[in-house]
Phi, psi and omega in degrees: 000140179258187181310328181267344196252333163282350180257341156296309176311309181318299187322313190274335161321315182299302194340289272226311152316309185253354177261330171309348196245317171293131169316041174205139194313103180293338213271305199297318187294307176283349163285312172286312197290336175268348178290274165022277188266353169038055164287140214263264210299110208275332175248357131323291225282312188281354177269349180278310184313317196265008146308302181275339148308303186296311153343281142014291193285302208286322181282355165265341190265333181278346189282339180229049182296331203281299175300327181279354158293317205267085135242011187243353163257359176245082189270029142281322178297315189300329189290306230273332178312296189280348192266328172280281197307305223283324161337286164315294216287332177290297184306334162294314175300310163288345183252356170284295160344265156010277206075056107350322181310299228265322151336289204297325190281070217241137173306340207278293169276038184232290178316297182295326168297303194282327127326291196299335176275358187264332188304321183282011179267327203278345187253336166290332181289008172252023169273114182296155176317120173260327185218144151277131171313310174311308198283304187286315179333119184264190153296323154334301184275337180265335178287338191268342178271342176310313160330287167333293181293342157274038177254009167286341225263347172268127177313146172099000192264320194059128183317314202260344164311297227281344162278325187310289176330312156321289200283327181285309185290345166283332175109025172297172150262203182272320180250014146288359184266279188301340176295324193294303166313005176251324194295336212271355182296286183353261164324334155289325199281322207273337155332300205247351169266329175294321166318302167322290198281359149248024160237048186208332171335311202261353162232030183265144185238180208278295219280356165252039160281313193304295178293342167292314224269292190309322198237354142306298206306295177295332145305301161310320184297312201270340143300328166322300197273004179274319180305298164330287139358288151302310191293288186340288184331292166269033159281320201256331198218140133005158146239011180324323158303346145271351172290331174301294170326309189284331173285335184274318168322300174332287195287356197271313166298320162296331188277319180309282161331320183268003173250000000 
């Protein structure tokens, strides 16, 4: 591997760290960046994803160990988990089937998808706080945001936008929103990494040890702190600052695409 070719991983390792947890599309984001660097081999890039994904997953189960324990006295929170996953995890399962994926990853709709989802985070997050998550989260209310989320499974949408959004229009707060979205990750994440990994199983080799080891490490480091970070983040502000981020990205890429 060269020198250029480990610093591009490293790039998407951050990438991948820190847009997973931010309202703003991790998927979507590693879809240019791999455009970007024009990485040849399609099944390196996919053994890095689900490397830096697992990072993702191991680094949210450690930021909530304390809640994922006490989830084995709470089987309504535990329910309300599995009623937000089985959607994404089905509808994910068809379009991997399908082979649909290779369709959705088209630059053009990673723009409009990263507009149009940012204008609906800007108007859900100014819906006030209405109910607390511990005490009020119906089965209703986790299904309709499990909804939400497989409108994530199109780049450009973000996993933690298109949920945060939902649960603010329900009438959460900002960080009873993100918390419940990072817990409903757990089971996506870990979803979408077995998938990865059998469908790569049957072509692996010694030299994609490097990208697991490289785009685990950094991912897990650089989700800590993203997590942390973020939840700090909405206790005090808006989230209107990723809606900026995500409309200039939007239009920067349409201006890219029209040159």
């Amino acid at each position: 591997m060269t020198n250029s070719a480990l610093l591009s991983l490293i790039c998407l390792s951050i990438i991948q760290g820190i847009t997973e947890w931010l309202p703003i599309s991790s998927s979507g984001l590693l879809v240019i960046f791999e455009e970007a660097v024009m990485l040849e081999d399609k099944n390196k890039n996919l053994l890095f994803n689900i490397a830096a994904h697992t990072g993702s997953l191991i680094a949210v189960i450690i930021y909530f160990k304390k809640e994922i324990f006490s989830i084995i006295n709470n089987i309504p929170l535990l329910q309300n988990i599995i009623i937000a996953t089985t959607p994404v995890v089905i509808f994910g399962f068809m379009i991997k089937v399908l082979n649909i994926n290779l369709f959705l990853q088209d630059i053009k709709i990673v723009a409009y998808a990263t507009i149009f989802f940012s204008i609906i985070l800007y108007f859900c997050d100014k819906v006030s706080v209405k109910i607390k998550f511990n005490k009020n989260i119906s089965n209703r209310n986790a299904l309709y945001i499990g909804l939400a989320q497989v409108l994530a499974l199109i780049p450009g949408t973000s996993r933690s936008g298109i949920t945060i959004s939902c649960a603010r229009y329900l009438g959460f707060s900002r960080l009873d929103s993100a918390k419940f979205s990072f817990l409903i990750s757990i089971p996506t994440l870990f979803a979408a990494t077995v998938l990865g990994i059998g469908e790569v199983a049957l072509n692996f080799d010694r030299d994609l040890i490097i990208l697991l080891l490289v785009g685990f490490s950094f991912s897990l480091i650089v989700s800590l702190l993203s997590i942390k970070v973020f939840l700090s983040f909405v206790e005090k502000h808006s989230l209107t600052i990723f809606v900026i981020i995500r409309l200039i990205l939007g239009f920067l890429l349409l201006f890219y695409l029209a040159n």
